[in-house]
NUSEVO-983540 format. One record per residue (C-alpha): z, x, y; residue number from 1; residue in three letters. Coordinates in Angstrom, 3 decimals, m for minus. Last residue first. Layout:
BEGIN
<rec c3="Z" c1="X" c2="Y" n="NUM" res="Ala"/>
...
***
This chain:
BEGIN
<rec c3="m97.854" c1="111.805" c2="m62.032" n="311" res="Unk"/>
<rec c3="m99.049" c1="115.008" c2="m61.631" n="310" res="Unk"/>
<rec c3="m99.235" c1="116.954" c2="m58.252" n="309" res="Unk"/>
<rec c3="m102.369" c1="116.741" c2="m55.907" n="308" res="Unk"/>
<rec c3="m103.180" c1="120.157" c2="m54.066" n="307" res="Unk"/>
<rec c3="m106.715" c1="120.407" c2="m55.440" n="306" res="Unk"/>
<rec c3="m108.728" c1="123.125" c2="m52.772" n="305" res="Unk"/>
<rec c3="m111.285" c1="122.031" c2="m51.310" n="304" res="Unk"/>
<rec c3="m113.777" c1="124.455" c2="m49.505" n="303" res="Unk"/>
<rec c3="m116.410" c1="124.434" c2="m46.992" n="302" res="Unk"/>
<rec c3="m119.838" c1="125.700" c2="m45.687" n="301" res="Unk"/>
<rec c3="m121.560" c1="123.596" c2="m43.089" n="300" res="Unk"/>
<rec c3="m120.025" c1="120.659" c2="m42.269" n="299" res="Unk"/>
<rec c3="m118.205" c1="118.230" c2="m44.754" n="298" res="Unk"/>
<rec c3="m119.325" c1="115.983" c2="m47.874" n="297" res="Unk"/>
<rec c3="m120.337" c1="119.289" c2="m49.780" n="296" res="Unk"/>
<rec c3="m116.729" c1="119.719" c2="m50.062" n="295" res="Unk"/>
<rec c3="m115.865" c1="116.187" c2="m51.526" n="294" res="Unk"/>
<rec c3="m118.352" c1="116.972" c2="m54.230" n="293" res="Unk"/>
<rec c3="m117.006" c1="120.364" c2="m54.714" n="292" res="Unk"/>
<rec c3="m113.585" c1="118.137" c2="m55.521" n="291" res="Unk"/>
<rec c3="m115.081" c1="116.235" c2="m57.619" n="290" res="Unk"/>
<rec c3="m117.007" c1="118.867" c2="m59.693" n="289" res="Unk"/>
<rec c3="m113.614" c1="121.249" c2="m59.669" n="288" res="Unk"/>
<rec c3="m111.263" c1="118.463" c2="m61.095" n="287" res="Unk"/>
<rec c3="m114.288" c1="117.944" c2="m64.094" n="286" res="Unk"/>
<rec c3="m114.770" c1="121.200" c2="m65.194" n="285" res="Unk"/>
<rec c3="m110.784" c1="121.948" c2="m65.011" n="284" res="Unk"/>
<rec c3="m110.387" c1="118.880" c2="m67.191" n="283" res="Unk"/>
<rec c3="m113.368" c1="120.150" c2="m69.615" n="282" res="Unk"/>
<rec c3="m111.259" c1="123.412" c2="m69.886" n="281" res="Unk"/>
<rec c3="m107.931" c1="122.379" c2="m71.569" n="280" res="Unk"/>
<rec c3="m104.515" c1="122.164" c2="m70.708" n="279" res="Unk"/>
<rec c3="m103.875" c1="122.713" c2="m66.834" n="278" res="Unk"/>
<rec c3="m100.575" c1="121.477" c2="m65.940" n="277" res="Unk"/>
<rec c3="m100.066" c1="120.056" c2="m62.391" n="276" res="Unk"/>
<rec c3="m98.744" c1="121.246" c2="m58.949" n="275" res="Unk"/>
<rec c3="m99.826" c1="125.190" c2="m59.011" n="274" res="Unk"/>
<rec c3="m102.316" c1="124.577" c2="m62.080" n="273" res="Unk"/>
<rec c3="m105.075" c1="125.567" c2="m59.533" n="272" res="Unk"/>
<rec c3="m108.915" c1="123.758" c2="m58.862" n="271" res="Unk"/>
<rec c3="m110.323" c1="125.355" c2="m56.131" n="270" res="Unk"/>
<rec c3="m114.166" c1="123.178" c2="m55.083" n="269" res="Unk"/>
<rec c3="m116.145" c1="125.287" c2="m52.657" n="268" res="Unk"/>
<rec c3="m119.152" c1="124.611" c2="m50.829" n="267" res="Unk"/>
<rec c3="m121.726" c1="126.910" c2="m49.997" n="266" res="Unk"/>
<rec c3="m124.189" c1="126.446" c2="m47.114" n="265" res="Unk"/>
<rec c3="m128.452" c1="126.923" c2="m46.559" n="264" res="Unk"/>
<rec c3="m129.624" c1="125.968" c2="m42.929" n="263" res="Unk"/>
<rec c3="m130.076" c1="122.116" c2="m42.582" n="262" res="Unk"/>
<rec c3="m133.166" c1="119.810" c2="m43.676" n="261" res="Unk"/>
<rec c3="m135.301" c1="118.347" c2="m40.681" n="260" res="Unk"/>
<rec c3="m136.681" c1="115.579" c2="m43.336" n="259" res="Unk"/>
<rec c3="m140.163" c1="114.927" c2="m44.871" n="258" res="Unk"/>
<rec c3="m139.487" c1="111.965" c2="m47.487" n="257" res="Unk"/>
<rec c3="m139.780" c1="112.673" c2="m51.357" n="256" res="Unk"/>
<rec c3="m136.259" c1="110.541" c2="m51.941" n="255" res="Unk"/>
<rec c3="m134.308" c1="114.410" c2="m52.364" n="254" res="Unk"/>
<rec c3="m135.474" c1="115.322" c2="m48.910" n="253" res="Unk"/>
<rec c3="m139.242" c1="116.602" c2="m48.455" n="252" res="Unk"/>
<rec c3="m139.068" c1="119.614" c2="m46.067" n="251" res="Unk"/>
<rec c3="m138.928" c1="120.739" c2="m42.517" n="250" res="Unk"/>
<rec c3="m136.736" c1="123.652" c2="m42.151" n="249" res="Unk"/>
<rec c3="m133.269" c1="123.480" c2="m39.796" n="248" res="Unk"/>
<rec c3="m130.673" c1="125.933" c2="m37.417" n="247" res="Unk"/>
<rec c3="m133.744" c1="125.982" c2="m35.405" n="246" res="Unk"/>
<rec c3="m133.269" c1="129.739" c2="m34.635" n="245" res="Unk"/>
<rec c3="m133.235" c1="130.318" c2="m38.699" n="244" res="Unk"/>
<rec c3="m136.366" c1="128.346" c2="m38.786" n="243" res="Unk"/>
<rec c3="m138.237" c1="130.407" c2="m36.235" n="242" res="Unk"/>
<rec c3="m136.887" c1="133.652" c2="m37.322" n="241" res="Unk"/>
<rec c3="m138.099" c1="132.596" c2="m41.465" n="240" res="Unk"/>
<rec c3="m134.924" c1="132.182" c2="m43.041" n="239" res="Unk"/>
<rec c3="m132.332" c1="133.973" c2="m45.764" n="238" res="Unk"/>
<rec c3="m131.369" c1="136.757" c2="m43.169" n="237" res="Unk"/>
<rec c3="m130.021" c1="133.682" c2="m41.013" n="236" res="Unk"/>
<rec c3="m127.597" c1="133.201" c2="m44.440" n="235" res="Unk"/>
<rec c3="m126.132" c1="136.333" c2="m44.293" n="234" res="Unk"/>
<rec c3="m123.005" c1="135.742" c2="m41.799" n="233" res="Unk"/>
<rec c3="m122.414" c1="132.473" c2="m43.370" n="232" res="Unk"/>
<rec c3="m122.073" c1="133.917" c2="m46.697" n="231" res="Unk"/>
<rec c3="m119.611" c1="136.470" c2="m45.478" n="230" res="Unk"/>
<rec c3="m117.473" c1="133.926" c2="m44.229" n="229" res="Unk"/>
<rec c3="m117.787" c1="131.660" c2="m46.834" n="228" res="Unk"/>
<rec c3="m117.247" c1="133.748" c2="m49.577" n="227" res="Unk"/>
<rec c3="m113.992" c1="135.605" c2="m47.508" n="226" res="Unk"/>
<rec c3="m112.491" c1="132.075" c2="m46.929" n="225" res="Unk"/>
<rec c3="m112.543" c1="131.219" c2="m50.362" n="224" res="Unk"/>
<rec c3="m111.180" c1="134.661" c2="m51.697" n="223" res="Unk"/>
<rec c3="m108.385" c1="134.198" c2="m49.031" n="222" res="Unk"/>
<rec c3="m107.614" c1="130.484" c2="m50.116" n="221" res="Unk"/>
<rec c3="m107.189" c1="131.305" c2="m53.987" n="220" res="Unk"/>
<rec c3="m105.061" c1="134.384" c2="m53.484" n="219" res="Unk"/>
<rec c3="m101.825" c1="133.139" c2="m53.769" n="218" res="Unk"/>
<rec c3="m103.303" c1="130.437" c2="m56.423" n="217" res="Unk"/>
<rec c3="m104.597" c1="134.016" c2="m58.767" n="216" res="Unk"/>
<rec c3="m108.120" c1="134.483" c2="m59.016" n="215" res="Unk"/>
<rec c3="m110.948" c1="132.743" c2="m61.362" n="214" res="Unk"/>
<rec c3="m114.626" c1="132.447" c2="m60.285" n="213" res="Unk"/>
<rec c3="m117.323" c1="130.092" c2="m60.884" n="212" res="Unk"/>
<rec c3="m121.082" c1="129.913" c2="m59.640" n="211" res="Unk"/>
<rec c3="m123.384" c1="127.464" c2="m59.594" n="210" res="Unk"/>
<rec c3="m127.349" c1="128.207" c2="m57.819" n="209" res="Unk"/>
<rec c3="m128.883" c1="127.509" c2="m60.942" n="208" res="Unk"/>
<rec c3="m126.972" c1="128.535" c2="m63.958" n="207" res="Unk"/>
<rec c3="m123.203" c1="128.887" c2="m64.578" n="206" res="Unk"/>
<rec c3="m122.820" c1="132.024" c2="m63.296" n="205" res="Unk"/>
<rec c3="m119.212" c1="133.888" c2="m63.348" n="204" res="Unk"/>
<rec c3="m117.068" c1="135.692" c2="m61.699" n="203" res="Unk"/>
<rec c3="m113.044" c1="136.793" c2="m62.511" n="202" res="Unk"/>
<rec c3="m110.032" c1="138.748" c2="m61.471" n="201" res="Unk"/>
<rec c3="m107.936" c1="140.762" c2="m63.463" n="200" res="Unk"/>
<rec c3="m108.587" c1="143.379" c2="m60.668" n="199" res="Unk"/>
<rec c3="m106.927" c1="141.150" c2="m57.830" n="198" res="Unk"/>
<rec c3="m108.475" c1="139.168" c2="m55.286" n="197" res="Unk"/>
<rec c3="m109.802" c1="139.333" c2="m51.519" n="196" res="Unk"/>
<rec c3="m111.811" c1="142.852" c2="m52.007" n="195" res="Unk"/>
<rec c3="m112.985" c1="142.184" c2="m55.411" n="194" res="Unk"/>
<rec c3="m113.143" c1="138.297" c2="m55.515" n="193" res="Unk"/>
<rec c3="m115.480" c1="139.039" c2="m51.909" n="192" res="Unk"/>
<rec c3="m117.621" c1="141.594" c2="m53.284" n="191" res="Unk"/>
<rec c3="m118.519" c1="139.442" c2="m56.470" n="190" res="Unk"/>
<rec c3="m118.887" c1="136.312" c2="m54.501" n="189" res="Unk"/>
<rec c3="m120.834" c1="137.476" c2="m51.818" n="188" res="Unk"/>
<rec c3="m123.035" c1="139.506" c2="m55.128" n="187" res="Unk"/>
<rec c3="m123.562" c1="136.414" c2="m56.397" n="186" res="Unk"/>
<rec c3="m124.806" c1="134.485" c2="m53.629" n="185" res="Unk"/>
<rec c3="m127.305" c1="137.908" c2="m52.853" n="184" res="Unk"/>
<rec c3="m128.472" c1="137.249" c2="m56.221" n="183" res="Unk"/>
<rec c3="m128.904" c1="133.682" c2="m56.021" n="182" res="Unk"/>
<rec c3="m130.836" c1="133.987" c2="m52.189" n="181" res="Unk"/>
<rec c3="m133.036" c1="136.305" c2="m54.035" n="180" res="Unk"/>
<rec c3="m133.736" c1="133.767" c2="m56.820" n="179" res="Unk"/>
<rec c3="m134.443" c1="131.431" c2="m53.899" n="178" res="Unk"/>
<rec c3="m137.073" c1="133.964" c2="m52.275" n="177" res="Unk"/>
<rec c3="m138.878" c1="134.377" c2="m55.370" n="176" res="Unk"/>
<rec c3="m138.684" c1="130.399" c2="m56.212" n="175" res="Unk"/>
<rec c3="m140.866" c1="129.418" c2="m53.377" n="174" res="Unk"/>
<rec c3="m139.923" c1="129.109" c2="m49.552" n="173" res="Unk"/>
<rec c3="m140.354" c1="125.200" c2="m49.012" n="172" res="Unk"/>
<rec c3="m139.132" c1="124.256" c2="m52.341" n="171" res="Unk"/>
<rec c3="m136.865" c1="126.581" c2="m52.814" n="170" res="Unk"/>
<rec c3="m134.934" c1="125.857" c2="m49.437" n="169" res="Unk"/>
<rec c3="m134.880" c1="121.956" c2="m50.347" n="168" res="Unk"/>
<rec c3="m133.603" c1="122.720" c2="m53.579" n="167" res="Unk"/>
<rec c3="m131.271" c1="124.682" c2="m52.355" n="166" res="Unk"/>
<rec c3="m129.820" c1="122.219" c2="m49.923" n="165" res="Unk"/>
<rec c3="m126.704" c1="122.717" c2="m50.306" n="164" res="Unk"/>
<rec c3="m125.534" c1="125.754" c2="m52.175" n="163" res="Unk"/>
<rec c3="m122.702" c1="126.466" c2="m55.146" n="162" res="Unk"/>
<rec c3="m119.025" c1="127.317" c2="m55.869" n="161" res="Unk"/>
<rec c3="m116.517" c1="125.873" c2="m58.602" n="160" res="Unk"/>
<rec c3="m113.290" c1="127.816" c2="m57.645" n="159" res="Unk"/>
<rec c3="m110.439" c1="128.008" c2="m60.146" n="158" res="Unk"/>
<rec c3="m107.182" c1="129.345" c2="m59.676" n="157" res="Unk"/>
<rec c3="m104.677" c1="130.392" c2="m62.049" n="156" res="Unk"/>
<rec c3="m100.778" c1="131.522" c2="m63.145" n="155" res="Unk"/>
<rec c3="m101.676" c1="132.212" c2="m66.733" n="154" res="Unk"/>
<rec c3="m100.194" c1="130.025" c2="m69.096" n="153" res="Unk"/>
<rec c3="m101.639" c1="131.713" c2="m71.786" n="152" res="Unk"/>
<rec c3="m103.439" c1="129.333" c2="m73.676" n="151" res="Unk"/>
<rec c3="m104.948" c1="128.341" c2="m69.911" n="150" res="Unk"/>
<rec c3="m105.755" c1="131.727" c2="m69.566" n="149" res="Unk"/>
<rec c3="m107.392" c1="132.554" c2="m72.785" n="148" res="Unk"/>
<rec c3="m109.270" c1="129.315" c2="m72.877" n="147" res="Unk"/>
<rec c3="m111.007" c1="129.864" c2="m69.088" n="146" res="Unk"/>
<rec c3="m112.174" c1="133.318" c2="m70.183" n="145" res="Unk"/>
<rec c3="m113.624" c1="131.733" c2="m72.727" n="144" res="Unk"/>
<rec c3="m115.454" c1="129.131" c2="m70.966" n="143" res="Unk"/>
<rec c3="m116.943" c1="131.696" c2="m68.736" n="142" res="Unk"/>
<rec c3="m118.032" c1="133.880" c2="m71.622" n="141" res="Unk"/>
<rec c3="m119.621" c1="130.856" c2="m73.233" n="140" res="Unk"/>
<rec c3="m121.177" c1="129.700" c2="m70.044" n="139" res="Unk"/>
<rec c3="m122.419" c1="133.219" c2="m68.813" n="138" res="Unk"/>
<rec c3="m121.423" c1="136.649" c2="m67.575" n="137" res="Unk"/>
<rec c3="m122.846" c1="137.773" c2="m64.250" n="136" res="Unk"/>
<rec c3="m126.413" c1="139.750" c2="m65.121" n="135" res="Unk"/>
<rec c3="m127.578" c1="137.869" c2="m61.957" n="134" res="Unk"/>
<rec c3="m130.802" c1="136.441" c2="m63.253" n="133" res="Unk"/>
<rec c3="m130.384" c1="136.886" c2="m66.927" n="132" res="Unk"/>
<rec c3="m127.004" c1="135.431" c2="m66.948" n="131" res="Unk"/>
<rec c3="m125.090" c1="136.924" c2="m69.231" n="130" res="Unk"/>
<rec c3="m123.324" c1="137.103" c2="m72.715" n="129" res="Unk"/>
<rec c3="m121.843" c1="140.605" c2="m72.333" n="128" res="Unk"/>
<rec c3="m119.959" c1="142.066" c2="m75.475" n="127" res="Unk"/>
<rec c3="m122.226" c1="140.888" c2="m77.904" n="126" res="Unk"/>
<rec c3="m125.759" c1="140.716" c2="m75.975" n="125" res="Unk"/>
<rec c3="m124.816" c1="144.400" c2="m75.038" n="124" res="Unk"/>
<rec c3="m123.433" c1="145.590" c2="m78.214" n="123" res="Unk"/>
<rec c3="m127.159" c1="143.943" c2="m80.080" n="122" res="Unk"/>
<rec c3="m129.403" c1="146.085" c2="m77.087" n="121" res="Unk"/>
<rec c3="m127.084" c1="149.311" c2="m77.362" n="120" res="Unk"/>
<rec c3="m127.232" c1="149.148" c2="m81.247" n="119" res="Unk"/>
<rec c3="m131.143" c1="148.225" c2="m81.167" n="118" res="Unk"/>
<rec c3="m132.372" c1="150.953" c2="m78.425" n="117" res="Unk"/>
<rec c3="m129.972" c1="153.440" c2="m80.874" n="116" res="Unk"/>
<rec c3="m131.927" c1="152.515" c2="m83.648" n="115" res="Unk"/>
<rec c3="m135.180" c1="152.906" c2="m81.942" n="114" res="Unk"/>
<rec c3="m134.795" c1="156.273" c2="m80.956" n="113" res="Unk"/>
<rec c3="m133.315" c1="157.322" c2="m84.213" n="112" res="Unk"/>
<rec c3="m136.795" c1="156.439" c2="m85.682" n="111" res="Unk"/>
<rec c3="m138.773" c1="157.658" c2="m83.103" n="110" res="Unk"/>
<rec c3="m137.460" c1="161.231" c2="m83.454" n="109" res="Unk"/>
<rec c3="m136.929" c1="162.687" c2="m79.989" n="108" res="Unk"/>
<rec c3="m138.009" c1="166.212" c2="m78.319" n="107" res="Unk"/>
<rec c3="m136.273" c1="165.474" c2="m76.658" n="106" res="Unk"/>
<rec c3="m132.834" c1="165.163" c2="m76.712" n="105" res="Unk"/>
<rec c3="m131.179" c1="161.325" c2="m77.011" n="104" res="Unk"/>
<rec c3="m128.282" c1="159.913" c2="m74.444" n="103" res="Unk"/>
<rec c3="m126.089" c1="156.850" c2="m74.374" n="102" res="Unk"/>
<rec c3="m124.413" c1="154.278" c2="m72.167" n="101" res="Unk"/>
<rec c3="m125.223" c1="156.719" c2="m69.154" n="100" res="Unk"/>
<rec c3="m122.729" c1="155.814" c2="m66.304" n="99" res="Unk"/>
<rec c3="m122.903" c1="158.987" c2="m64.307" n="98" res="Unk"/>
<rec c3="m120.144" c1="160.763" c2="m66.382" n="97" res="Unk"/>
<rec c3="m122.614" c1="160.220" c2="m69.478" n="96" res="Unk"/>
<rec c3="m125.536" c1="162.074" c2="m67.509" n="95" res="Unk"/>
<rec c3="m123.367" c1="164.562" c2="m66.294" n="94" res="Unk"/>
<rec c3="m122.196" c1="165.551" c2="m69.497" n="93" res="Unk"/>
<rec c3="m125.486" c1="165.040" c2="m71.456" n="92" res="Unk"/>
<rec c3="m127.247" c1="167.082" c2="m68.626" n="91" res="Unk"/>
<rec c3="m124.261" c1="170.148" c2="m68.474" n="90" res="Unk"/>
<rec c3="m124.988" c1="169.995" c2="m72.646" n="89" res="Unk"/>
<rec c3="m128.797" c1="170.982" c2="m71.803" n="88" res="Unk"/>
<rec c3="m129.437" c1="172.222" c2="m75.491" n="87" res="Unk"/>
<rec c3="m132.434" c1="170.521" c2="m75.665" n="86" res="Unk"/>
<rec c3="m133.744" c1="168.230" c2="m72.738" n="85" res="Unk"/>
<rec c3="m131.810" c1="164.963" c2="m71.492" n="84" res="Unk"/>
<rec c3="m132.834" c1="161.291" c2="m72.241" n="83" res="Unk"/>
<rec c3="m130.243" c1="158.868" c2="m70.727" n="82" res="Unk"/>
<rec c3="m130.164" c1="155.793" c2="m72.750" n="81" res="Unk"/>
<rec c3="m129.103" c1="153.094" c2="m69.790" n="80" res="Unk"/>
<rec c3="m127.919" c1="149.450" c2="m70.138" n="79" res="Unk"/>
<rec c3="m127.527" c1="147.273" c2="m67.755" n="78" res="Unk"/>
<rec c3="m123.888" c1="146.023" c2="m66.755" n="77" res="Unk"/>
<rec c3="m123.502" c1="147.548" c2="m64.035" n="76" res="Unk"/>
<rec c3="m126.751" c1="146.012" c2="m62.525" n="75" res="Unk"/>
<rec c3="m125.603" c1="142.701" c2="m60.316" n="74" res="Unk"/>
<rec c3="m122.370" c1="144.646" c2="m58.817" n="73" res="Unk"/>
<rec c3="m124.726" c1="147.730" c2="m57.918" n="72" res="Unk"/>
<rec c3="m122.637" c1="151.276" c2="m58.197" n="71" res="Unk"/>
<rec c3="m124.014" c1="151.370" c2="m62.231" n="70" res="Unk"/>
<rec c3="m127.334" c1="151.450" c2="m61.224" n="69" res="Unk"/>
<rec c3="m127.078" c1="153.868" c2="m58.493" n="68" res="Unk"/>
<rec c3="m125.233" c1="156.239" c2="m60.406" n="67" res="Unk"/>
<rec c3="m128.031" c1="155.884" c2="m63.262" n="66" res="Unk"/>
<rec c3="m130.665" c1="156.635" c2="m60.640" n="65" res="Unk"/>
<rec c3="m128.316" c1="159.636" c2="m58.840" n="64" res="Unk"/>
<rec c3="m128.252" c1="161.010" c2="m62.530" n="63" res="Unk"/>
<rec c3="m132.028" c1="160.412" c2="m63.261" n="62" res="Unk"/>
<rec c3="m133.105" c1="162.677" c2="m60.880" n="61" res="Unk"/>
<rec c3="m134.233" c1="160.558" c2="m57.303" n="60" res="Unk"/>
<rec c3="m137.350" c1="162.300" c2="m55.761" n="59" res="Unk"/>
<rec c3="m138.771" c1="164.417" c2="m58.552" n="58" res="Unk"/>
<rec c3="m137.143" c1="164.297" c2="m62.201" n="57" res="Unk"/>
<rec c3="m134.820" c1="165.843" c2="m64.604" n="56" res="Unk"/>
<rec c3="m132.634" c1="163.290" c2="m66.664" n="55" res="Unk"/>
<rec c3="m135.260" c1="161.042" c2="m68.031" n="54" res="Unk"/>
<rec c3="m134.332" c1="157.187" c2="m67.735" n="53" res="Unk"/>
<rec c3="m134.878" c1="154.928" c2="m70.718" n="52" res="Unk"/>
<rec c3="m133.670" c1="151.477" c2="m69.214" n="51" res="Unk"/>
<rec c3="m132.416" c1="148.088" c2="m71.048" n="50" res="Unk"/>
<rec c3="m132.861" c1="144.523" c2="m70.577" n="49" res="Unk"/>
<rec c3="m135.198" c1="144.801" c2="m67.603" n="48" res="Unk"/>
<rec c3="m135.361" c1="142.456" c2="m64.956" n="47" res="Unk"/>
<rec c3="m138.889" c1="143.358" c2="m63.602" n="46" res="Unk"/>
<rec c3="m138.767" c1="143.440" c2="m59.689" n="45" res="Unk"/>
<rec c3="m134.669" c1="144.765" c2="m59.417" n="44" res="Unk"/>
<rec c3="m135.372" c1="147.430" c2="m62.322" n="43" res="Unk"/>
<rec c3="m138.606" c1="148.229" c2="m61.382" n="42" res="Unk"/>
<rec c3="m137.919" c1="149.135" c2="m57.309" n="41" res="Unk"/>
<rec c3="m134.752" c1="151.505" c2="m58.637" n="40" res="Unk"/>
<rec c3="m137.753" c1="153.169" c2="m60.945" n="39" res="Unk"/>
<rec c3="m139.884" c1="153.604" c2="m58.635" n="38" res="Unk"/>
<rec c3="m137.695" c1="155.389" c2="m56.605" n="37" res="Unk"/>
<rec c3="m136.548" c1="157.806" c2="m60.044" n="36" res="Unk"/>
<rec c3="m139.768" c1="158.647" c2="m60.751" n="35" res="Unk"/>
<rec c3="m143.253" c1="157.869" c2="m62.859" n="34" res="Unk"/>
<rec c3="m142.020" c1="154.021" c2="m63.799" n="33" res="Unk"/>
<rec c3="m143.068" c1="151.576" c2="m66.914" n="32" res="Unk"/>
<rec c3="m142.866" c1="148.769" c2="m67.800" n="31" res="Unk"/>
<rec c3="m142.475" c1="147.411" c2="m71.761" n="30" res="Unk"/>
<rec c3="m142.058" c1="144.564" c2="m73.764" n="29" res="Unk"/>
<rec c3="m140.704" c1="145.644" c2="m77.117" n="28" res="Unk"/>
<rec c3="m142.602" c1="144.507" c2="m80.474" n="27" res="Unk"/>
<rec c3="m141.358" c1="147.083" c2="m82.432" n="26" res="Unk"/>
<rec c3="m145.220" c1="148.847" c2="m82.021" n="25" res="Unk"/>
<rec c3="m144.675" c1="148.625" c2="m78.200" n="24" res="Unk"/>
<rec c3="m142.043" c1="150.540" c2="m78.460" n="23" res="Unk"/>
<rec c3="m142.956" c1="153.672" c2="m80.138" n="22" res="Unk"/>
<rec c3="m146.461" c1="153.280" c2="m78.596" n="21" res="Unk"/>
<rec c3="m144.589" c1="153.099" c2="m75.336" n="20" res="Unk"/>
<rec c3="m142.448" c1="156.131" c2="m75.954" n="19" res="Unk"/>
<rec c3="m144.956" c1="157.930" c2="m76.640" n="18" res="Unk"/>
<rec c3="m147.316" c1="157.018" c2="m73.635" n="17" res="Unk"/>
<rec c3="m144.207" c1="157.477" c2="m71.550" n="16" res="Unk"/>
<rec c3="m143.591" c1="160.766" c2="m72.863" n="15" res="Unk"/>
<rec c3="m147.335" c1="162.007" c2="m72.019" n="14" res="Unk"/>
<rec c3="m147.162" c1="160.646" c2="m68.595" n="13" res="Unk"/>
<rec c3="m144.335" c1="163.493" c2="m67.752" n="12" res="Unk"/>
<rec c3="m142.100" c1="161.650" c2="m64.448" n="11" res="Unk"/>
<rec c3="m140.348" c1="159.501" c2="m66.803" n="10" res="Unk"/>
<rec c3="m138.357" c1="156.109" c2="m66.099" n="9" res="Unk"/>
<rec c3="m139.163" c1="154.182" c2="m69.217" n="8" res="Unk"/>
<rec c3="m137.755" c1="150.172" c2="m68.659" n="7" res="Unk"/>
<rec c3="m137.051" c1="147.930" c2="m71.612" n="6" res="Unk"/>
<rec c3="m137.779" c1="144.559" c2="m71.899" n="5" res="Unk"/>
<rec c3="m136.399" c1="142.217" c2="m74.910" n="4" res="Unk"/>
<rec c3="m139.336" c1="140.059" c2="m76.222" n="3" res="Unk"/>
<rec c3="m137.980" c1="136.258" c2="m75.425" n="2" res="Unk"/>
<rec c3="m138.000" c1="134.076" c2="m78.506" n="1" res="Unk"/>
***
């Protein structure tokens, strides 16, 4: 079983070595940062599962890091124990008002350290079964989500998204650069369901390079269009200058044969219970793989969207 991470943003060495033994002897991976830039660079190299961030610190304070944190669509959902000096009430106030899941004084007992790391930790695995690439929520959230709207006869859209030629891309550039191209994915599809979409709205990550989201039929079209616009506008920045100005990267095809493979797309399957009755998730699963299928089957990015009525 994976040791959960956890991140100690500290400027004093002597509290990170504490806090490490502390840690270390609960069998808790740990990284550590001496500001609040550092810090921001940990956090997107080492995938933390939760972050100890000291309040009062050179370059970036640990307000403006939690702030940034909880601003980033992939990183909201991290958890931070904010950990303020004694009797600083205006640091526990702005700390929480920053986005600060918790906070602890120093000087700290161990003890209540550790139970607090454990509440947050278990609350966040409850509340937020995610993907640990993306931090989106995962199958089981996904496929409840997807229960409670087709129990309640929700008006609702489905869009099954992911790349072509991914494999190709990750094969040629490694998997750094493709888990970057996943994030980025995620966070087109996040900005676009939020600025396209309503606030009921809904993303998810499957796994891989498979995303879903849920929207309202009305808005089903404009969400799609917005993904594949901005995705198309990024995908260049994916690339190597000589391979983006190609428009094509050399690499082995599915069969093991060297092929000019295209530029990275998305395709799009919307599945909608506009023209037939939706009653139970597996026949949303299966609508939105065929119709992605038929999507990947046109030019560059694309969407289908299910318009067939019931028999």
């Amino acid at each position: 079983m994976k040791k959960p991470r956890i991140l100690i943003v500290d400027d004093e060495p002597d509290i990170r070595d504490i806090l490490k033994i502390t840690l270390s002897e609960e069998d808790y991976e740990v990284v550590e940062a001496g500001d609040g830039q550092e810090g921001l660079k940990k956090v997107q190299s080492e995938n933390p599962d939760l972050v100890i961030l000291d309040y009062k610190m050179p370059l970036l304070d640990g307000r403006e890091v939690c702030k940034r944190l909880k601003k980033d669509i992939l990183l909201r959902h991290l958890p931070v124990i904010m950990l303020t000096g004694k009797g600083d009430l205006m640091d526990k106030v702005e700390g929480i008002e920053a986005g600060a899941d918790d906070y602890i004084v120093k000087p700290f007992e161990p003890q209540e350290l550790l139970a607090r790391i454990k509440m947050i930790i278990r609350r966040t695995e409850r509340d937020l079964e995610a993907n640990p690439l993306t931090r989106l929520p995962g199958n089981i959230s996904i496929i409840n989500e997807l229960k409670k709207r087709i129990e309640n006869k929700t008006p609702l859209a489905v869009g099954y998204a992911d790349l072509d030629k991914f494999k190709s891309y990750n094969d040629k550039y490694g998997f750094e650069h493709g888990d970057e191209v996943i994030r980025e994915t995620a966070r087109t599809i996040i900005q676009a369901v939020a600025e396209s979409g309503t606030p009921d709205d809904f993303v998810g990550h499957i796994g891989g390079d498979d995303f879903v989201f849920m929207t309202t039929p009305q808005l089903a079209d404009k969400v799609s269009q917005k993904i594949i616009g901005e995705f198309e506008k990024k995908v260049h920045g994916f690339y190597k200058p000589e391979d983006a100005n190609n428009g094509y990267i050399i690499a082995h095809d599915r069969k093991g044969q060297l092929q000019q493979i295209p530029l990275l797309s998305i395709s799009i399957g919307l599945v909608t219970n506009e023209t037939r009755s939706i009653t139970h998730v597996a026949q949303v699963s299966e609508i939105g793989a065929e119709l992605k299928e038929a999507a990947k089957r046109l030019e560059r990015s694309n969407y289908i969207k299910d318009k067939r009525k019931e028999a």
